[in-house]
PLY file of the C-alpha trace (Angstrom):
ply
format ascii 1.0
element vertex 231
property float x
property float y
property float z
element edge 230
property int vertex1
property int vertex2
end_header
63.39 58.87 -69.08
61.26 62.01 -69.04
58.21 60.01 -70.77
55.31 61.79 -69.81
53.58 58.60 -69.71
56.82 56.65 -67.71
55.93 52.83 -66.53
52.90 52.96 -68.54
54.48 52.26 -71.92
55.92 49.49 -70.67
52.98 47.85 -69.30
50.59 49.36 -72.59
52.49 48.05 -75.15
52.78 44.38 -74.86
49.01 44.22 -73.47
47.71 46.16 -76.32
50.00 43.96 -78.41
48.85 41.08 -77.13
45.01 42.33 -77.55
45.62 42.97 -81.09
47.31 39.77 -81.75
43.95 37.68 -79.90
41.36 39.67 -82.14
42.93 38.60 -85.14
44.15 35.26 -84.56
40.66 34.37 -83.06
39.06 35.12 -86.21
41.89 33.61 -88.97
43.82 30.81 -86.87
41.86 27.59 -86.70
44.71 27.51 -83.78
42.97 29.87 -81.93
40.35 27.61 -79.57
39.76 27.08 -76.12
38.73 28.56 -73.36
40.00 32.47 -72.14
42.31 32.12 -75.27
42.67 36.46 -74.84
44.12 35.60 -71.45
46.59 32.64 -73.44
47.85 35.47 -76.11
48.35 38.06 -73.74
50.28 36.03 -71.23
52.08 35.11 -73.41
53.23 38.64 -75.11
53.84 39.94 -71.75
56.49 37.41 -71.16
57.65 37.87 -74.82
57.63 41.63 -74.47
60.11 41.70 -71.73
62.14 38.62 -73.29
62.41 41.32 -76.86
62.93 44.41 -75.19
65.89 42.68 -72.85
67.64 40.69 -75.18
67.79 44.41 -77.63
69.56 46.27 -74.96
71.33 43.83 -73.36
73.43 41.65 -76.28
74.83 45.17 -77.27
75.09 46.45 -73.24
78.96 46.37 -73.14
80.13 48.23 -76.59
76.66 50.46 -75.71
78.52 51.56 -72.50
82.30 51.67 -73.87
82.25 55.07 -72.98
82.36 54.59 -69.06
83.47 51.15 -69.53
86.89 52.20 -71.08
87.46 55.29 -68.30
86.16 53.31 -64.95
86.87 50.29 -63.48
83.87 47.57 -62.62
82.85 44.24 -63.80
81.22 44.77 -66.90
78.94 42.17 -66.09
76.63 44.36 -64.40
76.15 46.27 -67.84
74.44 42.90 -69.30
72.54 42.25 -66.11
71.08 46.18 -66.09
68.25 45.93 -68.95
67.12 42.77 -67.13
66.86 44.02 -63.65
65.34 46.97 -65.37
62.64 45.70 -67.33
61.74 43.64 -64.49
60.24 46.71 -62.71
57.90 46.83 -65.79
57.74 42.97 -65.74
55.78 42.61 -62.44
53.13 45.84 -63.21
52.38 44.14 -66.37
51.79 40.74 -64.54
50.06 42.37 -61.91
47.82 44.34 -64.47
47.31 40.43 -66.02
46.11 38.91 -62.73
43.21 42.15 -62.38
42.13 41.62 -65.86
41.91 37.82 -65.34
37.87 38.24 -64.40
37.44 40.30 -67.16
38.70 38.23 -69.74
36.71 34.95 -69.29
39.34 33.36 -66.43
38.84 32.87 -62.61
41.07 34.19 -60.38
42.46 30.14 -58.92
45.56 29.23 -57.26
47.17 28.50 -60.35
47.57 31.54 -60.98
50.79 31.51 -58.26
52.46 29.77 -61.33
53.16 33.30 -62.32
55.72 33.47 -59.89
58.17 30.89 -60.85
56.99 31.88 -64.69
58.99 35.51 -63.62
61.62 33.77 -61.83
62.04 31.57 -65.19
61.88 34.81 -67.33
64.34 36.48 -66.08
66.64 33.92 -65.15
66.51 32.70 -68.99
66.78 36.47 -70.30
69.51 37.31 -68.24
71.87 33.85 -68.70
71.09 34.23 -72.59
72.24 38.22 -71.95
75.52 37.33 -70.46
76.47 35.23 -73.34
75.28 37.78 -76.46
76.98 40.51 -74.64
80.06 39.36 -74.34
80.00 37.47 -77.92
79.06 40.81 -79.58
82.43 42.85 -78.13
83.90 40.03 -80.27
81.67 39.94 -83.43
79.43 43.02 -83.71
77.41 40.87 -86.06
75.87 39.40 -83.03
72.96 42.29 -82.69
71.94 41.97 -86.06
71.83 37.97 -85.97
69.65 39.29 -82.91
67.45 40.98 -84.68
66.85 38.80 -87.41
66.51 35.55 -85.04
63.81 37.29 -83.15
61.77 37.58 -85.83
62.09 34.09 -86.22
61.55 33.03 -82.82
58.40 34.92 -81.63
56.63 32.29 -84.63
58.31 29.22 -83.03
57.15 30.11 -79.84
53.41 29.21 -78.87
52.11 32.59 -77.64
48.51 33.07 -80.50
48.72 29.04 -81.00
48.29 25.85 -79.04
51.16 23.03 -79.25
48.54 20.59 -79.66
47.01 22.47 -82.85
50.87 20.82 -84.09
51.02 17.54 -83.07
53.71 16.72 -85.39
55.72 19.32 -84.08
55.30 19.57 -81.13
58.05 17.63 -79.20
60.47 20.32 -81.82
58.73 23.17 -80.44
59.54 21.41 -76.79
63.15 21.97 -77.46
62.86 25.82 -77.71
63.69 27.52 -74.47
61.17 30.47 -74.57
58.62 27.57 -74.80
58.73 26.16 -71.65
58.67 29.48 -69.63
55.83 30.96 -72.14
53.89 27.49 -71.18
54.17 28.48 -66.90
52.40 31.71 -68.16
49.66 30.20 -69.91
49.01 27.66 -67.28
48.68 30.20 -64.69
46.01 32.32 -66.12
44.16 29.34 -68.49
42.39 26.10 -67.54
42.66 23.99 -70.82
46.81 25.42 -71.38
48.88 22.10 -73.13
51.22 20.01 -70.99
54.33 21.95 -69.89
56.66 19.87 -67.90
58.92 18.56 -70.83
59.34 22.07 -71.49
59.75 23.74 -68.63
62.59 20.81 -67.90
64.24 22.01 -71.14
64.03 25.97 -70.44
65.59 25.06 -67.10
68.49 23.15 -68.58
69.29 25.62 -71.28
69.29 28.31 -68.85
71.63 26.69 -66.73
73.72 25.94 -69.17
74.06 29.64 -70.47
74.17 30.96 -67.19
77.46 28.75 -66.36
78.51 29.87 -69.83
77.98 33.24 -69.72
79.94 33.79 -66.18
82.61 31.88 -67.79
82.68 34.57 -70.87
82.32 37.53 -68.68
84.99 36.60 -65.99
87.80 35.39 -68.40
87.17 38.26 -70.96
86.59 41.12 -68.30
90.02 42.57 -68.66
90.09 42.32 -73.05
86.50 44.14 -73.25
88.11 47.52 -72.86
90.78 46.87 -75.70
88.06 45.26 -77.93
85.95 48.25 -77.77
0 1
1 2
2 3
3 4
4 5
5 6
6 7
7 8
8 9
9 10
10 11
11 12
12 13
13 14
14 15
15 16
16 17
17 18
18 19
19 20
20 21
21 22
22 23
23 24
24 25
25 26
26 27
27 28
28 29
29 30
30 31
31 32
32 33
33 34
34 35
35 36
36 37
37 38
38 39
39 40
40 41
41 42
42 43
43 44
44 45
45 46
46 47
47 48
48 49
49 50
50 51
51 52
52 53
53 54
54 55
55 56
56 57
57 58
58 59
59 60
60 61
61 62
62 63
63 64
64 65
65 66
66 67
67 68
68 69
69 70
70 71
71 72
72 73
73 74
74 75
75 76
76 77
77 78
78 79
79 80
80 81
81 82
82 83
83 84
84 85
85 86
86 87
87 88
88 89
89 90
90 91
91 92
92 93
93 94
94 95
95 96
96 97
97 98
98 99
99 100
100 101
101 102
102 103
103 104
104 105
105 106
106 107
107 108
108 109
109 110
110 111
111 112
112 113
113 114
114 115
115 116
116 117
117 118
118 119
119 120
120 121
121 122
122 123
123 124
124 125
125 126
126 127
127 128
128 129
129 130
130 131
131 132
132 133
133 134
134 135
135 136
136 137
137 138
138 139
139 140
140 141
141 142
142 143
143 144
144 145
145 146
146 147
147 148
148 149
149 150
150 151
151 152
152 153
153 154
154 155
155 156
156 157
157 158
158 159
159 160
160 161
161 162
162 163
163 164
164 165
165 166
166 167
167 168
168 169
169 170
170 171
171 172
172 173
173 174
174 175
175 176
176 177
177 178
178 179
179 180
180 181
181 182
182 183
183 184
184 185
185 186
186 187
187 188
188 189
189 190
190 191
191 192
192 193
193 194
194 195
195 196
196 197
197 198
198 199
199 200
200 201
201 202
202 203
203 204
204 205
205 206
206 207
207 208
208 209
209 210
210 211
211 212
212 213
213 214
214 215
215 216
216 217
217 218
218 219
219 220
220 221
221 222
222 223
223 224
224 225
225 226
226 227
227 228
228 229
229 230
């Protein structure tokens, strides 16, 4: 709001991020091979970026809005599923910015890159179950956004966005099992040729989401009426 700059930031900072992060780890990760591996990296950040900058607003979206939570009446459900809808806007200009720079990054614009779509439809489906659940766990235990915060740091290094699975063999069934894998693998399949195998992974990132998602309506509908006195 009132950023002279507006949708721009949103769509700057994860692809300069994910610039940065390619330059270096070309040059210092024996990881970093392959063909259009600036396309892998910044794929992935952009799917990362929105992931981060959800999950921040949204595990502390019902305390955040206490103040017309506590004085109106209306499922406070839709607080959680706000930063999500929201960031999506920036979601799909980033994508879109993606799919023009895909010629100018060492990829070919092929019908693979349609992957994107269900990649976004992934995204935000994950993002928003895993919202539902934080948000209503940190009304409870306001430790939640700091367990946030420090798990994120965590995360972004178990996630393959500036390596390749197979650099890991060892580990690479474990790094399967995280969710943010299997919808960060749709996004480097889309945009490059030589991306690892992602079907065990998307098949996990689907099941966990489903699972939080039936979880997380659970949470919200039985707890709707106690958020106000927790708050």
């Amino acid at each position: 709001k009132r950023a002279s700059l507006g949708l721009i930031w949103a769509v700057a900072l994860p692809l300069l991020q994910g610039a940065v992060m390619a330059f270096v780890f070309s040059r210092v990760s024996p990881a970093a091979t392959g063909d259009a591996f600036a396309l892998y990296v910044i794929s992935g950040t952009v799917a990362w970026a929105y992931f981060t900058a959800t999950i921040n607003t949204a595990a502390t979206s019902i305390v955040d809005g206490s103040g017309l939570a506590d004085k109106v009446w209306f499922p406070r459900i839709v607080l959680a599923v706000v930063p999500s809808a929201a960031n999506a806007i920036g979601l799909v200009v980033s994508v879109l910015t993606l799919v023009v720079a895909v010629p100018f990054l060492d990829g070919e614009l092929a019908p693979r890159l349609l992957l994107l779509v269900p990649a976004c439809a992934l995204l935000v489906s994950f993002t928003t179950s895993l919202s539902l659940v934080l948000s209503a766990l940190h009304v409870f235990f306001r430790d939640t956004k700091f367990l946030v915060q420090a798990a994120l740091l965590v995360w972004i290094w178990m996630t393959p966005i500036v390596y390749r699975r197979s650099a890991f063999e060892g580990l690479s069934r474990w790094l399967d099992l995280n969710p943010m894998t299997g919808v960060v693998s749709l996004f480097h399949r889309a945009v490059a040729p030589d991306a690892d195998p992602w079907g065990r992974a998307v098949l996990v990132s689907i099941g966990v989401t489903a699972v939080l998602a039936i979880a997380g309506l659970a949470a919200q509908r039985h707890n709707d009426r106690c958020f106000v006195d927790r708050l």
